[in-house]
C-alpha positions in Angstrom: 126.1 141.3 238.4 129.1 139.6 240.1 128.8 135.9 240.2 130.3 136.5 243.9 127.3 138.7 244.7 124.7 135.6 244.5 124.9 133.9 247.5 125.7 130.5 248.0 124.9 128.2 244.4 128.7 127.6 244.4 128.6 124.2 242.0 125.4 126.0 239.7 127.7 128.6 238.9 130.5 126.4 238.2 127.8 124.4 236.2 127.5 127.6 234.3 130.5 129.2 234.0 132.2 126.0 232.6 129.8 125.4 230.2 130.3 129.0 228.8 134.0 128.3 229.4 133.7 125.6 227.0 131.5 126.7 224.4 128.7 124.5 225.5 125.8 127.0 225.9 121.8 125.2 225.8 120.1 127.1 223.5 117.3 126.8 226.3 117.5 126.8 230.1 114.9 126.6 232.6 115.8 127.5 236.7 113.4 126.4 239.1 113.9 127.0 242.3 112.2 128.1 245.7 111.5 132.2 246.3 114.7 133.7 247.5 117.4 131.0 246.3 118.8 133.6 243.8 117.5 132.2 240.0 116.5 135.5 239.0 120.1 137.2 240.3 122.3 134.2 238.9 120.4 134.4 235.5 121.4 137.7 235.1 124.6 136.7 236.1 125.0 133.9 233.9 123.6 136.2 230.9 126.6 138.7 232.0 129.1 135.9 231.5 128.2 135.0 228.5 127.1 138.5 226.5 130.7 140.3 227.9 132.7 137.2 226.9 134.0 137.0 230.6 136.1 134.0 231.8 138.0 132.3 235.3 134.1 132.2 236.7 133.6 135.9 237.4 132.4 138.9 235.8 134.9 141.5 235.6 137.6 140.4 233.4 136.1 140.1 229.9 135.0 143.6 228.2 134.5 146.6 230.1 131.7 148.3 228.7 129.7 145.5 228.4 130.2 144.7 232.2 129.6 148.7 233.1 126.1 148.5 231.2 124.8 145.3 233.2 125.5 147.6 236.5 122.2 149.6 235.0 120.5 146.6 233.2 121.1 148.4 230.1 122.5 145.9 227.7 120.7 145.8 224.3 121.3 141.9 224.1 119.7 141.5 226.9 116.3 141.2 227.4 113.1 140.7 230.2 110.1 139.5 230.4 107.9 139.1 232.9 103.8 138.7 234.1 102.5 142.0 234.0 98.9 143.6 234.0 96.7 147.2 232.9 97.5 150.2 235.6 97.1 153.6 236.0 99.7 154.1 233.9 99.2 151.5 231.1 95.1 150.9 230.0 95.5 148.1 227.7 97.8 145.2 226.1 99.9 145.3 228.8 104.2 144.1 227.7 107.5 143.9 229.6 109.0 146.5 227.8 106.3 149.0 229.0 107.6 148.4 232.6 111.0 148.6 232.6 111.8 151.2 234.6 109.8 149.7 237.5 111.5 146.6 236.7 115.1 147.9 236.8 114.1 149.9 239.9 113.3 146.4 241.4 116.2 144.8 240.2 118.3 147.1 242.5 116.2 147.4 244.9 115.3 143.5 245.8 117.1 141.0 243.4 116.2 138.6 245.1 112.1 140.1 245.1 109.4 137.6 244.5 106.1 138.1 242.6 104.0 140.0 245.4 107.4 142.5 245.6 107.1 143.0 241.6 102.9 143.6 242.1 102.9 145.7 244.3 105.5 147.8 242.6 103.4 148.0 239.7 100.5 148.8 241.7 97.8 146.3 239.5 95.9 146.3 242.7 93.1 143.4 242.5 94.5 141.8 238.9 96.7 139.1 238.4 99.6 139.6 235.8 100.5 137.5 233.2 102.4 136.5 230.2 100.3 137.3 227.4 100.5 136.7 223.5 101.2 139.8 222.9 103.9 139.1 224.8 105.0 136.4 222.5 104.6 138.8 219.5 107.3 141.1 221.3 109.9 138.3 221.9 109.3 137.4 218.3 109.9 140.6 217.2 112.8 141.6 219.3 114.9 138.2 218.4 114.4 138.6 215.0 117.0 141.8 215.0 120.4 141.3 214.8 122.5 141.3 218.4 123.3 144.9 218.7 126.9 143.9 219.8 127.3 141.1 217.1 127.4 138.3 219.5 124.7 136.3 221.8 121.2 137.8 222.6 119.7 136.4 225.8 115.8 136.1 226.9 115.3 136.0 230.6 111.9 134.7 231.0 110.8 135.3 234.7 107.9 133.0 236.3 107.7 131.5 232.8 104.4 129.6 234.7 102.1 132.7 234.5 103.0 132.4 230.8 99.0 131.5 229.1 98.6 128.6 226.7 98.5 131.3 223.4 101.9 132.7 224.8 103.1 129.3 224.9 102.3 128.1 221.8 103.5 131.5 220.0 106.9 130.7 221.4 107.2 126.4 220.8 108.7 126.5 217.7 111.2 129.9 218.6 112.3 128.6 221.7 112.9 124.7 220.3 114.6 126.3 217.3 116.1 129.8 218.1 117.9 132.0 216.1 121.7 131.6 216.1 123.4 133.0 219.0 119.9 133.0 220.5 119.9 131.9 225.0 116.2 131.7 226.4 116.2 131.6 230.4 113.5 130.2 231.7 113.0 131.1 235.6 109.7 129.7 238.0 109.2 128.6 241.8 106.8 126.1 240.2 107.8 123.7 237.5 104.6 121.6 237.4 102.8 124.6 236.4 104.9 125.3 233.7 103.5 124.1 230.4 104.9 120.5 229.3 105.6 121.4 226.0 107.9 124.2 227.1 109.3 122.2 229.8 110.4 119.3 227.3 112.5 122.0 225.3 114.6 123.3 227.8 117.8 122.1 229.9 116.2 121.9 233.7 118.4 123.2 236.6 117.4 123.0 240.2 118.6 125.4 242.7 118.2 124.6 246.1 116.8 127.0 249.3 120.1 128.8 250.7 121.9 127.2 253.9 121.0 128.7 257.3 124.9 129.8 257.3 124.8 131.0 254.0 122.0 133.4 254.5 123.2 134.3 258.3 126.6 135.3 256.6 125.0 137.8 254.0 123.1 139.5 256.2 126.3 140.2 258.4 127.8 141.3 255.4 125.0 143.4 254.3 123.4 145.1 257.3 126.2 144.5 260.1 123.5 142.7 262.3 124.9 141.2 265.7 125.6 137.5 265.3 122.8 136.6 267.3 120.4 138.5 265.5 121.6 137.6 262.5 121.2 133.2 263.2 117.7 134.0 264.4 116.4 135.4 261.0 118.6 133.1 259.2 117.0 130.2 260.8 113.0 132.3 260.3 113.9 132.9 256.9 114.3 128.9 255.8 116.2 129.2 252.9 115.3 132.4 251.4 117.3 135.3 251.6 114.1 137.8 250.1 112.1 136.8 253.1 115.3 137.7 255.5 116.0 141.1 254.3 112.2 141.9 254.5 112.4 140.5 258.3 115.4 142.9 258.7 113.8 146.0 257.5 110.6 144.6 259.3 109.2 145.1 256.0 108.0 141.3 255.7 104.5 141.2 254.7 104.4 138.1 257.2 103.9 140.1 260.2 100.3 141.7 258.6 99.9 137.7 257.3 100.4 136.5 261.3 97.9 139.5 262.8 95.4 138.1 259.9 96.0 134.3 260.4 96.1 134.5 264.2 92.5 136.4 264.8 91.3 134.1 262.1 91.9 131.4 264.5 91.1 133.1 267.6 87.5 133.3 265.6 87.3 129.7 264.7 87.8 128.3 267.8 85.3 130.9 269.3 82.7 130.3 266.8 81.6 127.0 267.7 78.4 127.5 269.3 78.7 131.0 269.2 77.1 133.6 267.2 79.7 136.1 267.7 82.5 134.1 266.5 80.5 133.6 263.2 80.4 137.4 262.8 83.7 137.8 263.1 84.8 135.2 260.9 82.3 137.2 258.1 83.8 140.8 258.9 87.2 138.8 258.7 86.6 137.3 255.2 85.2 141.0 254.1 88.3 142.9 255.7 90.8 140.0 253.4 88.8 140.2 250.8 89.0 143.8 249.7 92.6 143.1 249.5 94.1 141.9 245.8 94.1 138.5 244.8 97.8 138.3 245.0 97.5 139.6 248.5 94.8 137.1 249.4 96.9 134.1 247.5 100.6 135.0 249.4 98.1 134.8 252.3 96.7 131.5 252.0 100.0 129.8 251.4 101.3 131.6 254.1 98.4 129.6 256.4 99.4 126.4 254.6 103.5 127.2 256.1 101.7 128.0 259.4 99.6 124.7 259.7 102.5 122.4 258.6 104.7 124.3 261.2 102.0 123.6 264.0 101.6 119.8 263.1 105.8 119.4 263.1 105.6 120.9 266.3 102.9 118.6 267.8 105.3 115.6 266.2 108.1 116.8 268.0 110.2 117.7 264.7 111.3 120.8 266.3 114.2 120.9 263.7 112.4 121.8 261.5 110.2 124.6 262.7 111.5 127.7 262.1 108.0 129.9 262.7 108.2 132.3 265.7 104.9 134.0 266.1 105.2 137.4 267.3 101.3 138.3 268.1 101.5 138.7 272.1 99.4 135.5 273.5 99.7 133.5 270.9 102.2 130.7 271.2 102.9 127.7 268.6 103.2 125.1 271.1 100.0 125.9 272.8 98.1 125.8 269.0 100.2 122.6 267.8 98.3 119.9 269.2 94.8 120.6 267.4 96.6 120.4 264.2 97.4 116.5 263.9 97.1 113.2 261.0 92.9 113.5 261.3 92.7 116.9 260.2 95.5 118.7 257.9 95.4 116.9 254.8 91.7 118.4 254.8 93.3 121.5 256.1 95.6 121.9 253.0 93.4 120.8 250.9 90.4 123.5 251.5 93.4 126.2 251.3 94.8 124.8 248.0 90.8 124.8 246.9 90.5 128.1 248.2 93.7 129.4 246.3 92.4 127.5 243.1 89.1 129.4 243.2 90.6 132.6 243.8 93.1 132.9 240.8 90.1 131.7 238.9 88.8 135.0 240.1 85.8 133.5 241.9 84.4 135.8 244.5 86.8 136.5 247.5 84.3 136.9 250.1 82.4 133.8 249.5 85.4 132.0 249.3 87.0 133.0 252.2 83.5 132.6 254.2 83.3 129.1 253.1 86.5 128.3 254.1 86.4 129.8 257.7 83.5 127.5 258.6 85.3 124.5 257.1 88.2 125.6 259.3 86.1 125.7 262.6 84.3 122.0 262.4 87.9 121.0 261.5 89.6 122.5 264.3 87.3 120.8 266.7 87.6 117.4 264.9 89.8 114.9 267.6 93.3 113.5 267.2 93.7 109.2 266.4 
């Protein structure tokens, strides 16, 4: 992957590419950064840099074959892993290496996917992947082989946070004391949920959301939109270039996210005082419910965005609203002022409960039932 074909980053990849330049390469990097600011697409980049023994800041001017093989994700030095769990296809001890060929199909597909992409190309339905142990056992095994090529190896960990505590303490002592010629890449969205102990052992690089100009440029690049176009989902996307191409295709699982969110609402405010409006907040939880936990987790932070949006709007921030529900009679500036200082920190906080209880695989519908009667009485509750 050409440096040039991950947008925007410009002084991360100088960052990088210098420190390859100048033989200064951390044993152990970890990339956090926000869904669609490209730390999966410059990792792979960066590995390209330094496996190929590239120079001037690009990838196509070191060796050939090397740089041909990274078009197909073939490189032997150069190695994924990532949360996976049981499918049709694999009934037990789930690895990386099992799923490559999903993986690479990904990869070329959506570089810039995020974890609900990768899910629902593995199909796992209802589970919730994982980095396992026997995970670690792989990683150990495979690093302990000679580089193919007889130069670096590189580990591209992605959402090193779903990475369980045996996982993590399998890899402690590997990752603080490699083998020579050894890179660990470390990606996440989430760095407080990575474990501590990993976190202390790795060189931390931030990555930023994408500029509005920078996204509004690739997509003219990519799909040839008109300008105008283009701005508008630049400005809906926020920073990440996944959620723009999705809106492009109309493939963004936001628009099944808004139908959900805005009946559930609809509901709520009906439901006070009236038995109807309790049933459909029931047949509402049962209809999310049967959906995977993924599904129901994307969908929860999704209401979190959608809440924060509202209150911005009833504060006059209108910078930074960049929401623009499509549903036919609903309108943001008609549902911003019930969301206000006396009710969304209890808002957030019952969603963020809600999502807690859910990964812990507690039952959906209960959940989800619970929460939909919070969300009436505090829908009602009045401004200061």
């Amino acid at each position: 992957m050409l440096f040039s074909e991950v947008l925007g980053q410009v002084h991360l990849k100088k960052h990088l590419t210098h420190s390859v330049d100048n033989g200064r390469i951390p044993h152990a990097q970890l990339f956090v950064g926000p869904e669609g600011s490209g730390t999966l697409p410059m990792a792979i980049a960066y590995a390209q840099y330094v496996l190929c023994n590239n120079a001037n800041g690009e990838n196509n001017n070191g060796n050939e074959a090397c740089n041909l093989k990274f078009d197909h994700f073939s490189h032997p030095d150069l190695h994924f892993v990532y949360p996976v769990a049981t499918n049709e296809s694999v009934k037990s001890r789930p690895i990386s290496k099992l799923f490559f060929e999903d993986w690479r199909k990904l990869l070329k597909e959506q570089p810039y996917c995020n974890l609900f992409d990768w899910y629902k190309q593995l199909g796992v339905d209802n589970k919730q992947g994982q980095i396992g142990v026997d995970e670690a056992h792989d990683i150990v095994k495979s690093l302990s082989l000679k580089a193919y090529e007889g130069g670096f190896k590189v580990m591209i960990i992605w959402m090193a946070d779903k990475m369980n505590t045996s996982c993590a303490n399998k890899l402690l002592k590997l990752i603080e004391e490699p083998p020579n010629k050894t890179v660990f890449i470390l990606i996440t969205e989430d760095e407080e949920a990575v474990i501590s102990t990993i976190k202390s052992r790795c060189q931390i690089l931030h990555f930023p959301p994408l500029s509005e100009d920078v996204v509004k440029q690739a997509l003219l690049d990519k799909f040839g939109l008109d300008e105008t176009v283009a701005s508008k989902i630049a400005h809906q996307a926020n920073g990440n270039y996944n959620k723009a191409a999705d809106l492009v295709y109309q493939d963004s699982e936001d628009l099944q996210f808004e139908s959900w969110f805005v009946f559930w609402i609809r509901s709520a405010f009906k439901a006070k005082g009236n038995k109807a409006g309790i049933h459909d907040l029931i047949s509402w939880s049962e209809e999310i419910s049967r959906t995977g936990r993924e599904t129901q987790k994307q969908f929860l932070h999704f209401c979190l965005d959608f809440f924060r949006q509202a209150m911005l709007l009833n504060y006059n921030v209108d910078g930074l609203v960049f929401m623009e529900p499509k549903t036919e009679g609903f309108e943001l500036s008609k549902f911003a002022p019930f969301i206000h200082e006396n009710n969304i920190r209890d808002i957030s906080d019952e969603l963020q409960d809600a999502i807690y209880h859910i990964e812990r695989n507690g039952n959906s519908k209960i959940i989800l039932t619970d929460l939909s009667i919070k969300l009436t009485r505090l829908l009602h509750k009045k401004s200061a």
